[in-house]
Backbone as JSON, one array per atom type, in Angstrom:
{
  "sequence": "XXXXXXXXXXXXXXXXXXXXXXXXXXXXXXXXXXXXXXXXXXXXXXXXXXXXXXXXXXXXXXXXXXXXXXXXXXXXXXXXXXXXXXXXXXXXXXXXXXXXXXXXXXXXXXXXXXXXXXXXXXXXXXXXXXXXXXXXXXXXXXXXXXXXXXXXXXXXXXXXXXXXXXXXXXXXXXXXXXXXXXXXXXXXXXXXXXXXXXXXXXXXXXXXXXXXXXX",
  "N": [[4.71, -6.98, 265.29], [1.42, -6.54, 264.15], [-0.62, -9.48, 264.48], [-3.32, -12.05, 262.96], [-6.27, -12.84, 263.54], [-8.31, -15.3, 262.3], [-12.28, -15.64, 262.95], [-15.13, -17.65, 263.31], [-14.83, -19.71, 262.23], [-15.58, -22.57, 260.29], [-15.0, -24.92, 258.62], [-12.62, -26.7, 257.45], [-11.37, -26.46, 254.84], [-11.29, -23.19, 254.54], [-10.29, -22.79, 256.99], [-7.22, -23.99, 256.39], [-6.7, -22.28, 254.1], [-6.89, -19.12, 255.22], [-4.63, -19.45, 257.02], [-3.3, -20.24, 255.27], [-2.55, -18.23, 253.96], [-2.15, -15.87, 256.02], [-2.64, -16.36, 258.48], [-2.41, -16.1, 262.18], [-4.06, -17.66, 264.12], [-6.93, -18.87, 264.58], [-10.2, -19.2, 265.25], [-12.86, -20.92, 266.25], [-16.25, -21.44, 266.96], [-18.15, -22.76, 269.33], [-20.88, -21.89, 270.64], [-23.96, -22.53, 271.03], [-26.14, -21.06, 269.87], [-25.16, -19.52, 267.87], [-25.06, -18.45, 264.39], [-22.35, -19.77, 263.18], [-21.75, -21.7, 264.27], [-19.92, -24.72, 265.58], [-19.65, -28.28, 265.99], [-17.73, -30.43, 268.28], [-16.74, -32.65, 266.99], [-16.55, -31.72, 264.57], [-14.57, -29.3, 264.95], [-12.62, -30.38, 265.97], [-11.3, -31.56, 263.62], [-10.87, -29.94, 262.04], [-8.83, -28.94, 263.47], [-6.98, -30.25, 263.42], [-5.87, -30.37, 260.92], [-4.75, -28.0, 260.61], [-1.31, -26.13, 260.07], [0.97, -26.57, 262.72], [2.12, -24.38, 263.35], [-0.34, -22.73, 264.16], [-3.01, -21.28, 265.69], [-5.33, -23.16, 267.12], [-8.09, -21.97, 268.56], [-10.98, -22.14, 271.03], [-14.36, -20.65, 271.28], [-16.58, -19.32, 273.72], [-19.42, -19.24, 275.44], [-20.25, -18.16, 278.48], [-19.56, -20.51, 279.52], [-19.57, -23.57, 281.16], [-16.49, -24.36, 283.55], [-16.3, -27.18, 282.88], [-17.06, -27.62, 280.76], [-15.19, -26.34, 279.39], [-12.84, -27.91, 279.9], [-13.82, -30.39, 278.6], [-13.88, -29.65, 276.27], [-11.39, -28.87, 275.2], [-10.38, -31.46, 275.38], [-11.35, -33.18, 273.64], [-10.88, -31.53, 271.43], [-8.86, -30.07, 270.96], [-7.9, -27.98, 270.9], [-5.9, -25.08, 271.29], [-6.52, -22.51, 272.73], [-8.47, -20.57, 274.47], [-11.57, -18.68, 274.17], [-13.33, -16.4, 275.91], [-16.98, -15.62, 276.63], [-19.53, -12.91, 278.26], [-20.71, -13.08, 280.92], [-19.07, -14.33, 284.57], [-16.82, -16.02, 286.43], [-14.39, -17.94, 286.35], [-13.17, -19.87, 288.29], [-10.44, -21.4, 288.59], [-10.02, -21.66, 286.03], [-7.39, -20.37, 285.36], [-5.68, -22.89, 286.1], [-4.99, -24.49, 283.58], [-3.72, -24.98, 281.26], [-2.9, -23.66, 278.8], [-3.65, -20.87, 276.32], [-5.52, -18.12, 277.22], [-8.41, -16.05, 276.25], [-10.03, -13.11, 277.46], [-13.12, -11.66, 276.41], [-15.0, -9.12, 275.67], [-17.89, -6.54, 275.12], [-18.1, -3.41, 273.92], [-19.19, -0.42, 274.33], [-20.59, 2.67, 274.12], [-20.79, 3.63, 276.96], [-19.22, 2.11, 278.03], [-17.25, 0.78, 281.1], [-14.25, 1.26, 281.5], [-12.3, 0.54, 283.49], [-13.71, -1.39, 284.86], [-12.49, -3.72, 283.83], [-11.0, -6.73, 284.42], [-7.67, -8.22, 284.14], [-7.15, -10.51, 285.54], [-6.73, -14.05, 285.27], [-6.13, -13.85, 282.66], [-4.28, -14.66, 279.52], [-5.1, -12.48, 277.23], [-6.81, -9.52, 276.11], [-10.0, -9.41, 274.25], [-11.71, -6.86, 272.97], [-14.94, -6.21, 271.71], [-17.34, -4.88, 269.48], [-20.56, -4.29, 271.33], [-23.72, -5.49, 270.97], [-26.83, -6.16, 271.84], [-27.67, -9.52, 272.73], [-26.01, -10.46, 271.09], [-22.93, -12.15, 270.46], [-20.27, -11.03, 269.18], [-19.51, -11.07, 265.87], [-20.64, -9.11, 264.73], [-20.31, -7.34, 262.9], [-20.34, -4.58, 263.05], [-18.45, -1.82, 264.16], [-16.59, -0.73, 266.98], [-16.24, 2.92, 269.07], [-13.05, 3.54, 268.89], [-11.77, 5.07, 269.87], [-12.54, 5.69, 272.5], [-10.59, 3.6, 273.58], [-8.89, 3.37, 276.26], [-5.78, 4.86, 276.84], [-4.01, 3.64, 278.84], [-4.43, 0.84, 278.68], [-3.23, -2.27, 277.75], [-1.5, -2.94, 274.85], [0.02, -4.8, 273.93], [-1.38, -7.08, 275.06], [-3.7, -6.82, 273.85], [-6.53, -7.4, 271.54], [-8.14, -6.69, 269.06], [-11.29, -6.53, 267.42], [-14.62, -6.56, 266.23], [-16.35, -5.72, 263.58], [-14.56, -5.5, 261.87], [-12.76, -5.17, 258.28], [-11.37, -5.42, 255.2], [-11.42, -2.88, 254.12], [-11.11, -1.23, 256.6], [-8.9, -2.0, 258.22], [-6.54, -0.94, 258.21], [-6.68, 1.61, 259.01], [-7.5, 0.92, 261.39], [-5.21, -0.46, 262.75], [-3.56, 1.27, 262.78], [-4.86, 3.67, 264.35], [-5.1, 1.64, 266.67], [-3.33, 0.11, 267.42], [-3.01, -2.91, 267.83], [-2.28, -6.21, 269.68], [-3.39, -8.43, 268.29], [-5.64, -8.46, 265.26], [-8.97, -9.25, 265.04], [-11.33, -11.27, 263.08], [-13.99, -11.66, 261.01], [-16.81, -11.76, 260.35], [-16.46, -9.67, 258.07], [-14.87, -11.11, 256.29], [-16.68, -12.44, 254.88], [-18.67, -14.82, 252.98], [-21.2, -15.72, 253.73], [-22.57, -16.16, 256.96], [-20.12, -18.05, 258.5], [-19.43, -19.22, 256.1], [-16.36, -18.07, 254.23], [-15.06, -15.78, 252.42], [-13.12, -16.52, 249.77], [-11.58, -14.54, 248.04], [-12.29, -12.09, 249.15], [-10.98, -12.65, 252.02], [-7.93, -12.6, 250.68], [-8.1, -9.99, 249.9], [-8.17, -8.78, 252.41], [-5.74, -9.54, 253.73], [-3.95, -8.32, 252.04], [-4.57, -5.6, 252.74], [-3.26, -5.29, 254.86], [-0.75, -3.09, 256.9], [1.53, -4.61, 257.25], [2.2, -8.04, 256.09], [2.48, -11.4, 257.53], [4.82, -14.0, 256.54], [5.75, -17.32, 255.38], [8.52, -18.84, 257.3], [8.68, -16.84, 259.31], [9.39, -14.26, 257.93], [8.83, -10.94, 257.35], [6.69, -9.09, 255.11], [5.89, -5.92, 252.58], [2.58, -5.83, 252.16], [0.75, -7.21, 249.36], [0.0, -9.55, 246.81]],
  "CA": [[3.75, -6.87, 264.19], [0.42, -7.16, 264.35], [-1.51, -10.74, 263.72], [-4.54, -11.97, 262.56], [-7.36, -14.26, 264.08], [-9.39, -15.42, 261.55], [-13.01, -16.55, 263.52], [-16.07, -18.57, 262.99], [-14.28, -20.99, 260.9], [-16.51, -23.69, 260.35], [-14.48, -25.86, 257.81], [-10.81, -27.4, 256.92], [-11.45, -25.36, 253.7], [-11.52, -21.73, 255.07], [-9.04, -22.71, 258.16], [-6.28, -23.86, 255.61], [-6.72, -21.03, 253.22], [-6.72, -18.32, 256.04], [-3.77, -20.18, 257.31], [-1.92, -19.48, 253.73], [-2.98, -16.29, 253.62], [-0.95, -15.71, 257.23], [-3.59, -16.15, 260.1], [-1.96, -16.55, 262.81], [-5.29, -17.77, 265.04], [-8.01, -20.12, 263.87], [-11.76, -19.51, 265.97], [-14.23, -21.75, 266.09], [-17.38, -21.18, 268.18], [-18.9, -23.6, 270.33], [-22.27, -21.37, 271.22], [-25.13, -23.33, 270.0], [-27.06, -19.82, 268.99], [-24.66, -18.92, 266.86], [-24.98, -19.44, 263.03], [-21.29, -20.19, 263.04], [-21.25, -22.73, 265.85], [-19.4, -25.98, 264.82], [-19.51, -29.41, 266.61], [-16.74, -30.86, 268.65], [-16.22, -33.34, 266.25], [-15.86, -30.92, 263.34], [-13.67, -28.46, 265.28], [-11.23, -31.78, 265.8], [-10.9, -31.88, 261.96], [-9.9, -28.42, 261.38], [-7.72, -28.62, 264.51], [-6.0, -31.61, 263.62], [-5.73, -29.76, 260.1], [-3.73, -27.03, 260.82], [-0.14, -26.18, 260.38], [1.62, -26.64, 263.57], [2.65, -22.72, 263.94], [-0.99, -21.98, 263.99], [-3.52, -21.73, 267.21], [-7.34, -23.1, 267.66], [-8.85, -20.63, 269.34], [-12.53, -22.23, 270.98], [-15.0, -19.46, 271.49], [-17.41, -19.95, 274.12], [-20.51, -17.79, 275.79], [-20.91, -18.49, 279.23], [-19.6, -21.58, 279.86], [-18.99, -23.92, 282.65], [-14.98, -25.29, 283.59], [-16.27, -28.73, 282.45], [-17.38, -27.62, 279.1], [-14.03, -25.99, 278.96], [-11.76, -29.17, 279.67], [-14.42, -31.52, 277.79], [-13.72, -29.31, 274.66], [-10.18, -28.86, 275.14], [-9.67, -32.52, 275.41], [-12.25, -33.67, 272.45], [-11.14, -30.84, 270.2], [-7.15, -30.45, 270.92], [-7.94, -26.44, 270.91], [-4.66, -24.18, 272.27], [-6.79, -21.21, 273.28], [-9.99, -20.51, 274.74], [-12.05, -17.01, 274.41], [-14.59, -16.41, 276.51], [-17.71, -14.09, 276.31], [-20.43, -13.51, 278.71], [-20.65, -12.7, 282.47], [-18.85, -15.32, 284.49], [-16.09, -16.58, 287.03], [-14.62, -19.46, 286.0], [-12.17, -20.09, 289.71], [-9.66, -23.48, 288.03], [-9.32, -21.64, 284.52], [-5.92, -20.53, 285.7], [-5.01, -24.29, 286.12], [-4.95, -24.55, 282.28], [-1.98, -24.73, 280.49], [-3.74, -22.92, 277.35], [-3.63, -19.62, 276.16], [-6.98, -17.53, 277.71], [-8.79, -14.53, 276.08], [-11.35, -12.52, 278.14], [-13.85, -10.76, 275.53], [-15.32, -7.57, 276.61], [-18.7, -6.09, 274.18], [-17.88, -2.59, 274.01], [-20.44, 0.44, 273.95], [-20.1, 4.33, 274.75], [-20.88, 3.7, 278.05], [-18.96, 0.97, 278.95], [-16.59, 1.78, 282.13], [-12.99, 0.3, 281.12], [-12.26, 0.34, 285.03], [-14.04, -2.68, 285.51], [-11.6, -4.99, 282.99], [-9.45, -7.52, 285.24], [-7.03, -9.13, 283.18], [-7.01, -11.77, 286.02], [-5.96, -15.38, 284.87], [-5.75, -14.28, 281.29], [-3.21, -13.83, 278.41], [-5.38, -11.22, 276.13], [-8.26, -8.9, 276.4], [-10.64, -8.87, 273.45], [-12.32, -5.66, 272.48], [-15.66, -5.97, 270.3], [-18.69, -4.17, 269.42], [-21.47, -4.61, 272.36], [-24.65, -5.61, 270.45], [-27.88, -6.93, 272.79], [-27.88, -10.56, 272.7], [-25.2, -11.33, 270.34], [-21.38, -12.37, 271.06], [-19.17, -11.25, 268.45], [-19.7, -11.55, 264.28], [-22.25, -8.03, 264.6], [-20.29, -6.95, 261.37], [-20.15, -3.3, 263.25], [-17.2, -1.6, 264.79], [-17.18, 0.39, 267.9], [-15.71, 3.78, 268.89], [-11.94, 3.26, 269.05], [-11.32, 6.42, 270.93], [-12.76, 5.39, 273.81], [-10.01, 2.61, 274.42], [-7.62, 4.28, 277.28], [-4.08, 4.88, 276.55], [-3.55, 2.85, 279.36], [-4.67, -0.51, 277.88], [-1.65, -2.8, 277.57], [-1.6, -3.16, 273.71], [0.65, -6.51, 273.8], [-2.49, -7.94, 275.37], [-5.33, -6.56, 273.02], [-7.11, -8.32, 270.48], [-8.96, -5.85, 268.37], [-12.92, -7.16, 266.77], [-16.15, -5.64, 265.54], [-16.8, -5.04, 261.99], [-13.23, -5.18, 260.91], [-13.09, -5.26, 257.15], [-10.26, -4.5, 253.95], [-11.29, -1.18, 254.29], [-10.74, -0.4, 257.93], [-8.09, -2.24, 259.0], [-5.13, -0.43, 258.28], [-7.04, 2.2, 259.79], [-7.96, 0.22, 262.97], [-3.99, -1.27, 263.45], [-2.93, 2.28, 262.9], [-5.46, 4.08, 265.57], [-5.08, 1.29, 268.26], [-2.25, -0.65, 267.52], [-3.29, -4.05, 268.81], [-1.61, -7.45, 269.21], [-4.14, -9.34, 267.25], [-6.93, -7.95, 265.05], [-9.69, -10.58, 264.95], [-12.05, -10.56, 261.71], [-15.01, -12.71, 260.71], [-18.09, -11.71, 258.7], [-15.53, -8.91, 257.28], [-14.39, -11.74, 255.37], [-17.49, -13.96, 254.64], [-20.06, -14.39, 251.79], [-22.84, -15.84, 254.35], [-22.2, -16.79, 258.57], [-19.76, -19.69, 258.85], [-18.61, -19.64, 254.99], [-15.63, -17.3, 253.93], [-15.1, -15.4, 251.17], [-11.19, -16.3, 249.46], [-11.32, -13.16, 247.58], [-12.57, -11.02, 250.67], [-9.72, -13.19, 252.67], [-7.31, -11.84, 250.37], [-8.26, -8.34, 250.23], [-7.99, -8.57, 253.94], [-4.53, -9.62, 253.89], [-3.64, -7.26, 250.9], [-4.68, -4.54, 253.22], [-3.1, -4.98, 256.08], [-0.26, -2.32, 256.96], [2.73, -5.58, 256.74], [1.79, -9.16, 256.29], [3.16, -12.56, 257.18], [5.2, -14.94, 255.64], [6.81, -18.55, 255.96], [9.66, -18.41, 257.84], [8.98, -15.42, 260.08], [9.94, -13.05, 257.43], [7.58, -9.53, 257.13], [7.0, -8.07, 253.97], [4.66, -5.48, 252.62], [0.8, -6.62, 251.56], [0.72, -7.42, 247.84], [0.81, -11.22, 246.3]],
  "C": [[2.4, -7.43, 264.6], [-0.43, -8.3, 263.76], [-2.78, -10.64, 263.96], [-5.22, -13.24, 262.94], [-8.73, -13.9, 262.94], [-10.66, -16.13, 262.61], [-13.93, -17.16, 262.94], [-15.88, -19.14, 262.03], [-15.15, -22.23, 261.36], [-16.15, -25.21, 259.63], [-12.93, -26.19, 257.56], [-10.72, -26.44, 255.6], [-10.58, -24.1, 253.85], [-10.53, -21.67, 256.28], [-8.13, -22.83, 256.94], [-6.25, -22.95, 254.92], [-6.4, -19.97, 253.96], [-5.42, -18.58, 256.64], [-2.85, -20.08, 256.77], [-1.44, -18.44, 254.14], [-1.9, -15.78, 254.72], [-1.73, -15.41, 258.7], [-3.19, -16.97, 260.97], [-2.76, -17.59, 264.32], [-6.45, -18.14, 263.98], [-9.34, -20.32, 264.88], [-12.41, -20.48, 265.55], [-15.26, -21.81, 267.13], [-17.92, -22.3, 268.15], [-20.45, -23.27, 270.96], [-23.12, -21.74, 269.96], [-25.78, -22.05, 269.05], [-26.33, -19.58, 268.06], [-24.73, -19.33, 265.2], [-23.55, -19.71, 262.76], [-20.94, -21.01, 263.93], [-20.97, -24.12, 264.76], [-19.6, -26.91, 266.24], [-17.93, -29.4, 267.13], [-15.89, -31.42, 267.7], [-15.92, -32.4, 264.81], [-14.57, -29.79, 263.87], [-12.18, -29.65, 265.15], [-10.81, -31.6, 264.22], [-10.49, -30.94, 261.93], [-8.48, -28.46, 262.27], [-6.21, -29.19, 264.1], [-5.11, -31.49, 262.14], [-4.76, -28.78, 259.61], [-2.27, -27.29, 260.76], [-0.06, -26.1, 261.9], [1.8, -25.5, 264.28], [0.78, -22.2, 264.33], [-2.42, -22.51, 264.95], [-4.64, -21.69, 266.83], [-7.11, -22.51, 268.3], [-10.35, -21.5, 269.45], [-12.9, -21.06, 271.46], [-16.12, -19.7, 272.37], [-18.4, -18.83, 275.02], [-20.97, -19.08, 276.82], [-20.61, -19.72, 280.03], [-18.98, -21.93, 280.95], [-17.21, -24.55, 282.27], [-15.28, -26.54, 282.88], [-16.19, -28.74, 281.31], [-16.39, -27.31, 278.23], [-13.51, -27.01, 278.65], [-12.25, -30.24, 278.57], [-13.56, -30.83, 276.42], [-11.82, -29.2, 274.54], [-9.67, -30.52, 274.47], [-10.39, -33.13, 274.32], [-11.68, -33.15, 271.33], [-9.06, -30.83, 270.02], [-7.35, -28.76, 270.51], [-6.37, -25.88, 271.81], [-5.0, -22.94, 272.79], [-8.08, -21.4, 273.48], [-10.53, -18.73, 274.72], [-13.41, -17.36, 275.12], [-15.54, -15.17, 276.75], [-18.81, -14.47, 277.44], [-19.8, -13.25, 280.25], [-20.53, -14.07, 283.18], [-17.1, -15.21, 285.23], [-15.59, -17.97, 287.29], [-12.93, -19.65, 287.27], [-11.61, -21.62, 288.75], [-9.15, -23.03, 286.63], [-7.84, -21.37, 284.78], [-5.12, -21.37, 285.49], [-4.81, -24.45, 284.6], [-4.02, -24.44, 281.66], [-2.09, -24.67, 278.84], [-4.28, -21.42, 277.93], [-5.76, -18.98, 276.64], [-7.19, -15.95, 277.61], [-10.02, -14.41, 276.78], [-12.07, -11.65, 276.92], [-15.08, -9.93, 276.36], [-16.96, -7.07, 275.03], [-18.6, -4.49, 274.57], [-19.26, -1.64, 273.79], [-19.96, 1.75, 274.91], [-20.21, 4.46, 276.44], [-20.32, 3.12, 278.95], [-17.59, 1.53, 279.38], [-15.04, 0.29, 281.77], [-12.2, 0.12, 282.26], [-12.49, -0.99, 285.51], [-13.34, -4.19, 284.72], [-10.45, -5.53, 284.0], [-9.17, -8.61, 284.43], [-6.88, -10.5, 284.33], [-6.08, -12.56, 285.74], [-5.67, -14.92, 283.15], [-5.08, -13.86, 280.57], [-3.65, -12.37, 277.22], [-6.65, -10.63, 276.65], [-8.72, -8.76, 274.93], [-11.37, -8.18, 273.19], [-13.22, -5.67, 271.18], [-16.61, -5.03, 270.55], [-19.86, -4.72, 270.48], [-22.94, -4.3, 271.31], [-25.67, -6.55, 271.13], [-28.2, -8.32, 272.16], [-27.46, -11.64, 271.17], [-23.65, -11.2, 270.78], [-20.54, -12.13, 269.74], [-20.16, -11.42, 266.93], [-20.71, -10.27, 263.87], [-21.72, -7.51, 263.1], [-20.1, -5.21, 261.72], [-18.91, -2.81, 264.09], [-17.79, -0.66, 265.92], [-16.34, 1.54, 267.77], [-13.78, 3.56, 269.11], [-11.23, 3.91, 270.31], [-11.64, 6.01, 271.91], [-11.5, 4.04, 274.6], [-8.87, 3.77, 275.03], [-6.24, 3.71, 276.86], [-3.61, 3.83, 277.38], [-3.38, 1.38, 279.48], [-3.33, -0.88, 277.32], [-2.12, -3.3, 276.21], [-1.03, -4.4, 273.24], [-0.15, -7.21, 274.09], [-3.58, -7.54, 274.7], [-5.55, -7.29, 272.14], [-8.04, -7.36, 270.07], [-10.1, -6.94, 267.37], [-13.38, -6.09, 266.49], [-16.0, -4.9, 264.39], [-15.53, -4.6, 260.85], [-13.36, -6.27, 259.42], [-11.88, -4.75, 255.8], [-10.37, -3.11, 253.96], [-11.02, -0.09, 255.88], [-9.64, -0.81, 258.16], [-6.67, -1.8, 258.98], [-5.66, 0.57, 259.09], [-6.91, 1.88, 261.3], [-6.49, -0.1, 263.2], [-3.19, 0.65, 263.36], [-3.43, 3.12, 264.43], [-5.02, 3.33, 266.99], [-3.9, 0.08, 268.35], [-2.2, -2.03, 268.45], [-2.37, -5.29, 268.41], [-2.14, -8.21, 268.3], [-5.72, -8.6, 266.88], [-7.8, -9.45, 264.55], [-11.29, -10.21, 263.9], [-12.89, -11.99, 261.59], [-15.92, -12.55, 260.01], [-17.51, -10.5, 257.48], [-15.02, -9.66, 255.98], [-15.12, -12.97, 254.67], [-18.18, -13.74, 253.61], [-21.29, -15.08, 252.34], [-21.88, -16.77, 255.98], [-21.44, -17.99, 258.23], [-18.96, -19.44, 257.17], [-17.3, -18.0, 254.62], [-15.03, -17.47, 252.63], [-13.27, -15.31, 250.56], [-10.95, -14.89, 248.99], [-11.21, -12.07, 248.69], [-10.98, -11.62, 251.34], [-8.11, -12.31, 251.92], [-7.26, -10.37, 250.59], [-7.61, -7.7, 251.3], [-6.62, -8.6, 254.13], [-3.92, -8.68, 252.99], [-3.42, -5.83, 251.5], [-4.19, -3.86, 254.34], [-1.8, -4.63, 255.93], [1.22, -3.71, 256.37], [2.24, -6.98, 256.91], [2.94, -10.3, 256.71], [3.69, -13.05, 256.24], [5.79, -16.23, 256.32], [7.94, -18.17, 256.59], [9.93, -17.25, 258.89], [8.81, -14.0, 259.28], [8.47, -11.79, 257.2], [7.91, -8.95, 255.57], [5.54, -7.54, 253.56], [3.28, -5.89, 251.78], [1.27, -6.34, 249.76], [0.98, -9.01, 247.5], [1.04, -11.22, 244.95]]
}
C-alpha cells in the first residue's frame, strides 16, 4: 500500500495531527531559503514528538556530510532527503534511511538517475531555483516503466484532488504532499489534511490494518 510523507512540517501541532491522520513520514527542511525551513532545535521537538512507528525525514539542498551527521545527531532524524547537485562519498556509512530527490521537467533524461547509496528516489516538479513545495505537478508519463516503484516517492503539486489519480497512474511507494495540504508555507491546513487522507485510494490505521478512506 501506498504511504504518505507529510513535508515542511514546521510544528508538533501539524506533525501529530498528520501522524493521526496516518502519515507514515514526517519532513522537515533544513534549507535556510525556504519559507518552511525549521531550526535544529525545533525539528528535535517534533522529532522527539512523534509516535515511535513514524519517520523524521530532514530535507536538505546541497549539503555537506558534516551538516548531515551534525543534524542527525542534534535532531534524532531517521531519514535524510537530499536535493541539489552533489556527491556526498561517507553517506553510505549511515545507518539512516536516504532519499535522492530528482526536479523533474520534459526534458529531463531519466538515464542519468543512480540509485547509488540510496533507499528511495524522489520524483518532483523541476522549478528554477526552488527545491520542492512549487504546488505544481509534473508530467507523469514521462516516468519509465522501468523505474523500480518500491523505491519511488511521488511529489509536486499533489493535492485531494489528484491523488488517487497520481497513486493510480504511477503507483509509488510513498506519495509526498506539502502545500497541497497548507493554508500558508510551513502551516497546515487540518481540514485540507483530512481531505487528503479521505481521498486516498486505502488509508492507514493503528495496528497495521487497511481500510477504505472515510472517518
Amino acid at each position: 500500500m501506498t504511504k504518505v510523507k507529510i513535508c515542511g512540517v514546521t510544528n508538533i501541532e501539524d506533525a501529530l495531527y498528520a501522524s493521526k491522520l496516518g502519515a507514515s513520514f514526517i519532513g522537515m527542511i533544513f534549507y535556510t531559503k525556504s519559507p518552511r525551513f525549521v531550526t535544529y532545535e525545533a525539528a528535535s521537538k517534533i522529532v522527539s514528538s512523534l509516535p515511535g512507528e513514524v519517520i523524521p525525514v530532514g530535507v536538505f539542498v546541497n549539503p555537506t556530510l558534516e551538516e548531515i551527521i551534525s543534524a542527525i545527531k542534534e535532531t534524532g532524524i531517521k531519514a535524510v532527503q537530499i536535493h541539489g547537485d552533489l556527491n556526498l562519498d561517507g553517506l553510505k556509512e549511515l545507518n539512516i534511511i536516504k532519499i535522492r530527490a530528482h526536479g523533474i521537467k520534459d526534458s529531463f533524461d531519466f538515464n542519468s538517475i543512480h540509485y547509488n547509496n540510496y533507499d528511495y528516489l524522489l520524483l518532483d516538479n523541476s522549478v528554477i531555483g526552488q527545491y520542492g513545495g512549487t504546488g505544481k505537478t509534473f508530467n507523469w508519463e514521462n516516468i519509465p516503466s522501468s523505474i523500480n516503484k518500491d523505491k519511488l516517492i511521488l511529489a509536486g503539486g499533489l493535492n485531494s484532488e489528484n491523488i488517487g489519480d497520481a497513486i493510480k497512474s504511477v503507483n509509488p511507494a510513498i506519495v509526498d504532499v506539502s502545500s497541497g495540504v497548507e493554508s500558508s508555507p510551513g502551516v497546515k491546513d487540518k481540514a485540507k489534511l483530512i481531505e487528503f487522507f479521505n481521498s486516498l485510494p486505502v488509508r492507514p490505521m493503528p495496528g497495521g490494518e487497511n481500510v477504505n478512506s472515510g472517518f
